[in-house]
C-alpha positions as CSV (number, residue, x, y, z in Angstrom):
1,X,105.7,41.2,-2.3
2,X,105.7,44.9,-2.6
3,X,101.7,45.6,-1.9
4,X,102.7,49.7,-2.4
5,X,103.2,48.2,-6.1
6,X,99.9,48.0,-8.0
7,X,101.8,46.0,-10.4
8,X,103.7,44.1,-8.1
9,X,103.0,39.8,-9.0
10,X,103.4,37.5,-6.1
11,X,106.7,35.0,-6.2
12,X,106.5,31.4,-5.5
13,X,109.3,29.4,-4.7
14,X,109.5,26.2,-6.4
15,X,111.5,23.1,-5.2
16,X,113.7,21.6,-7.0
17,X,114.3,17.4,-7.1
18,X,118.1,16.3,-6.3
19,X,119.3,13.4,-8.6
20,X,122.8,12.0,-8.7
21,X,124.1,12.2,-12.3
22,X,127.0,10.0,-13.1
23,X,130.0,11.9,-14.7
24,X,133.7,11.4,-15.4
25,X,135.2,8.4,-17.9
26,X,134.6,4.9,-17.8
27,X,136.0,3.1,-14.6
28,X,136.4,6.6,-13.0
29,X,132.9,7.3,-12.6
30,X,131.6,9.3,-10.2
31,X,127.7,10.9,-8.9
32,X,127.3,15.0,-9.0
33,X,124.3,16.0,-7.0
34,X,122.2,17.9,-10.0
35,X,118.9,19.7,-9.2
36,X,115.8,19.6,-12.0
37,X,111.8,20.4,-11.8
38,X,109.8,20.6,-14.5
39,X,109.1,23.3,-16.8
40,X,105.4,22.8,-16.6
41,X,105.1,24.4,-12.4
42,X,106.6,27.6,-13.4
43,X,104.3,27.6,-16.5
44,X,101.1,27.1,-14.3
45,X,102.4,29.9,-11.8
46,X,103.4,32.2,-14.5
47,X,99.3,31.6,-15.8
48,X,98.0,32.1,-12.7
49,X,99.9,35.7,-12.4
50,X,103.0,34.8,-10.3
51,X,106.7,35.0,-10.4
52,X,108.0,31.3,-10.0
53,X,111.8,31.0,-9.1
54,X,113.4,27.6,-8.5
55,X,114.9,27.7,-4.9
56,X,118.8,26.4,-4.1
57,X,117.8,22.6,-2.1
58,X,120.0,23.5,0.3
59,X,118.8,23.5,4.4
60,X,121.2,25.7,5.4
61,X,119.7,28.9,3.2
62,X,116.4,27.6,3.7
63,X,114.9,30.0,6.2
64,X,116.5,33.4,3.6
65,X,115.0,31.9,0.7
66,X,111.3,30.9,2.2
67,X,111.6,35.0,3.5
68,X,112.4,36.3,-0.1
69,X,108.9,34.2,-1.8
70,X,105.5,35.4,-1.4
71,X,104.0,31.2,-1.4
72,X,105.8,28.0,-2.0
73,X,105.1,24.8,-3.5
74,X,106.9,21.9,-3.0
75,X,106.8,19.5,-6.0
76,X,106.7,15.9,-6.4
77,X,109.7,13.2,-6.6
78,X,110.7,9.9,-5.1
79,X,109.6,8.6,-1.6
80,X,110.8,10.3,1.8
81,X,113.4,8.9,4.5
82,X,111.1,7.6,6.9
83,X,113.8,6.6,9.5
84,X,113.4,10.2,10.2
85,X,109.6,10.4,11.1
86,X,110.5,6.8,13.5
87,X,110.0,4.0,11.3
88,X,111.8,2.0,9.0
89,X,111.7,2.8,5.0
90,X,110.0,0.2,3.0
91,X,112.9,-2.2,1.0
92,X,110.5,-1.2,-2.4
93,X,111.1,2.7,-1.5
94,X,113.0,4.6,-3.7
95,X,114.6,7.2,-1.3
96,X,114.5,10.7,-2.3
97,X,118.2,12.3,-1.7
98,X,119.1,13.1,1.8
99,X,119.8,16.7,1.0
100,X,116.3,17.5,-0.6
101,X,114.8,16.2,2.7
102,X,116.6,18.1,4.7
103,X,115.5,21.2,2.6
104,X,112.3,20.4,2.3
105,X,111.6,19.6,5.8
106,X,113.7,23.3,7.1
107,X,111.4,24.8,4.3
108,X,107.9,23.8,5.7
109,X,109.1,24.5,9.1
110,X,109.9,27.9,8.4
111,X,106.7,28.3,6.0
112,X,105.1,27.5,9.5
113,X,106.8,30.1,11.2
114,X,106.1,32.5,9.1
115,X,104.2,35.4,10.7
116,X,102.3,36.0,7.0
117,X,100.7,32.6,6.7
118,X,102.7,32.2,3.6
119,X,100.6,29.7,1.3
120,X,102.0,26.3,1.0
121,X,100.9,24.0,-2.3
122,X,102.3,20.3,-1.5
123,X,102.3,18.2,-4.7
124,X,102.7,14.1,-4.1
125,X,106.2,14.0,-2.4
126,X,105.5,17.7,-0.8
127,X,101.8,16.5,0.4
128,X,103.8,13.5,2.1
129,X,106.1,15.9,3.6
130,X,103.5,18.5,4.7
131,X,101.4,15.4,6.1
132,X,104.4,13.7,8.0
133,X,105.4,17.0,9.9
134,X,101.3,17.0,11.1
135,X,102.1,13.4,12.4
136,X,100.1,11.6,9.9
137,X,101.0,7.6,9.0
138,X,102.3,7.0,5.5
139,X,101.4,3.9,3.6
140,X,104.6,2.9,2.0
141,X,104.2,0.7,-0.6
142,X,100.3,0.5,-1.8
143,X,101.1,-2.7,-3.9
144,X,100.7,-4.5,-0.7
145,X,97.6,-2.8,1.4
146,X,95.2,-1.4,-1.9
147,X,93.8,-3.6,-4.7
148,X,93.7,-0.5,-6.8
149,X,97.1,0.7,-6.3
150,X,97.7,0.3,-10.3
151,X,94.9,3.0,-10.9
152,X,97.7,6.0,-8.7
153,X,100.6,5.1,-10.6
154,X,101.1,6.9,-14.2
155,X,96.8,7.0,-14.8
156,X,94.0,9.5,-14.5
157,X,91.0,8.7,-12.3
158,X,88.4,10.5,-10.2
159,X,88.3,12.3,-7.0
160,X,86.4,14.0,-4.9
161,X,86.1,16.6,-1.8
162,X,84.8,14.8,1.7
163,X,85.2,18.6,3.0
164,X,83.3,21.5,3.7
165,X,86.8,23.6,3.0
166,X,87.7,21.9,-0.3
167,X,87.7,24.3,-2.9
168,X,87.6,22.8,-6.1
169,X,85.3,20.5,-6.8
170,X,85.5,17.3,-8.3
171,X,86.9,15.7,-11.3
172,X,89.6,13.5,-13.2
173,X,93.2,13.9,-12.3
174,X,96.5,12.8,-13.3
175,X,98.5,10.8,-10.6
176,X,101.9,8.9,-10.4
177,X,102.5,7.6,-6.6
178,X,103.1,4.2,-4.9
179,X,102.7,5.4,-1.5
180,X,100.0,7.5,0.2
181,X,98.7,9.1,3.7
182,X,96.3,6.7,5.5
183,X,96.1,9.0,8.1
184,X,96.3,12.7,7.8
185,X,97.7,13.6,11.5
186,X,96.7,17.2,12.8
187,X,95.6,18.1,9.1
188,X,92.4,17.2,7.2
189,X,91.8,15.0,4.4
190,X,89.5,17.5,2.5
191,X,89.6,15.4,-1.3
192,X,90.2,11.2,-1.7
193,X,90.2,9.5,-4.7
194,X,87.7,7.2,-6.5
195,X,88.6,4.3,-4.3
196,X,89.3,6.1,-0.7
197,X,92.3,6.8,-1.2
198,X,93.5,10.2,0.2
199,X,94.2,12.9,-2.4
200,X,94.3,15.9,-0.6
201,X,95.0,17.3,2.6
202,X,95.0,20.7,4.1
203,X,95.0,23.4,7.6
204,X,91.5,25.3,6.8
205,X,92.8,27.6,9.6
206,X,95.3,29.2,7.2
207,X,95.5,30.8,3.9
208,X,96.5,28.0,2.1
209,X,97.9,25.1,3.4
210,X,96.7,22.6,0.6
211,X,98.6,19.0,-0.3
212,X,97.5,17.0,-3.1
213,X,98.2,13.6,-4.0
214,X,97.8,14.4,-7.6
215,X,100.0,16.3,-9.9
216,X,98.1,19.4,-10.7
217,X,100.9,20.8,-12.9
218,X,100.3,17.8,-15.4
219,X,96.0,17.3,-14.9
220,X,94.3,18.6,-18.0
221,X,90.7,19.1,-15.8
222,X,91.1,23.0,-15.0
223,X,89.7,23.0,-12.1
224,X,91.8,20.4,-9.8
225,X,94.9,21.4,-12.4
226,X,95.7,25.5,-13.0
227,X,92.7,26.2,-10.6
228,X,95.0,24.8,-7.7
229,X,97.9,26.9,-8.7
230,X,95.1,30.5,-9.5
231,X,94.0,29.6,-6.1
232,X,97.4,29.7,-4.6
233,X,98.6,32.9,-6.1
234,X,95.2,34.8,-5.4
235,X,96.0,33.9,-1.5
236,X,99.8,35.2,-2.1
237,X,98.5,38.1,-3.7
238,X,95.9,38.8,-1.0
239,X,92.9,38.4,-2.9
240,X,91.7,35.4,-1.0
């Protein structure tokens, strides 16, 4: 961001998902690696007074492209590779594509670098992300450990901040996860849901280094929907 520009708007980088779409004629089929994210992230950046671009899910251009953004939110999509954080991946997982992790993971790890604090906004899959790198534990498949698993998949339901450093208050969201942190590593679980739960993570030492569990982008209650994403581009702006 150009701050000698009064009119200058902060860009946020958006992830992408990676699906494989099946192509070619009948018996000759074959997968092309095709990226997608939904309309409605740029449309809650572009309220809150951002630029949103879609970044290129590709590792090796990671470190250029979190350089060029001003924040970065990573969005939500299926469940991560856990053979990479040391344990096995659940048989009920549905495995996000190796190349997105790979992206992902280069992209947090040069958000962290980053001598600006550039703010991070981890939504679902990205909290998982930005909570595996702080050596949290994830719970895999919350069919088999939480009694109220069906309440996270495809519903609304309350939560609310356990935090001193949680910022907006509590409410109804809209979720759609089968997995979740039970233990937040080096980061702190600043919101959990109606039924413990955790819903949100975050570093209180940075600008804003904030994962939800929720999908902000799609929760109707202002303040734990656009709120999160004003929030974010105030800090990328330098209000905050």
């Amino acid at each position: 961001m150009d701050r000698n520009d009064a009119n200058a708007k902060p860009v946020v980088g958006i992830t992408p998902d990676i699906y494989l779409r099946e192509i070619g004629p009948a018996g000759a089929r074959s997968e092309m690696p095709t990226w997608r994210v939904a309309e409605s992230y740029a449309r809650c950046v572009t309220r809150a007074g951002g630029v949103p671009i879609v970044l290129s899910p590709m590792a090796a251009h990671a470190s250029a492209q979190v350089a060029m953004v001003d924040a970065l939110v990573l969005t939500g999509g299926d469940d991560p590779i856990m053979e990479e954080f040391g344990v096995a991946t659940h048989p009920q997982a549905v495995r996000v594509v190796p190349e997105r992790q790979s992206f992902e993971r280069a992209a947090l790890a040069c958000a962290a670098d980053d001598p600006r604090d550039l703010p991070v906004l981890g939504v679902c899959l990205g909290m998982q992300y930005m909570t595996l790198e702080a050596g949290g534990v994830l719970d895999q498949h919350m069919p088999e450990t939480t009694a109220t698993a069906g309440d996270h998949w495809a519903k609304d339901h309350t939560v609310g901040g356990v935090d001193d450093a949680w910022a907006f208050g509590d409410g109804v969201i809209h979720s759609k996860h089968r997995q979740a942190m039970s233990d937040a590593g080096s980061l702190r679980v600043l919101a959990r849901a109606h039924d413990g739960v955790i819903e949100a993570v975050g570093d209180p030492s940075r600008r804003f280094w904030i994962g939800v569990q929720w999908h902000p982008e799609r929760t109707a209650q202002a303040g734990l929907g656009q709120a999160v994403f004003d929030r974010l581009v105030a800090c990328a702006r330098g209000d905050i």
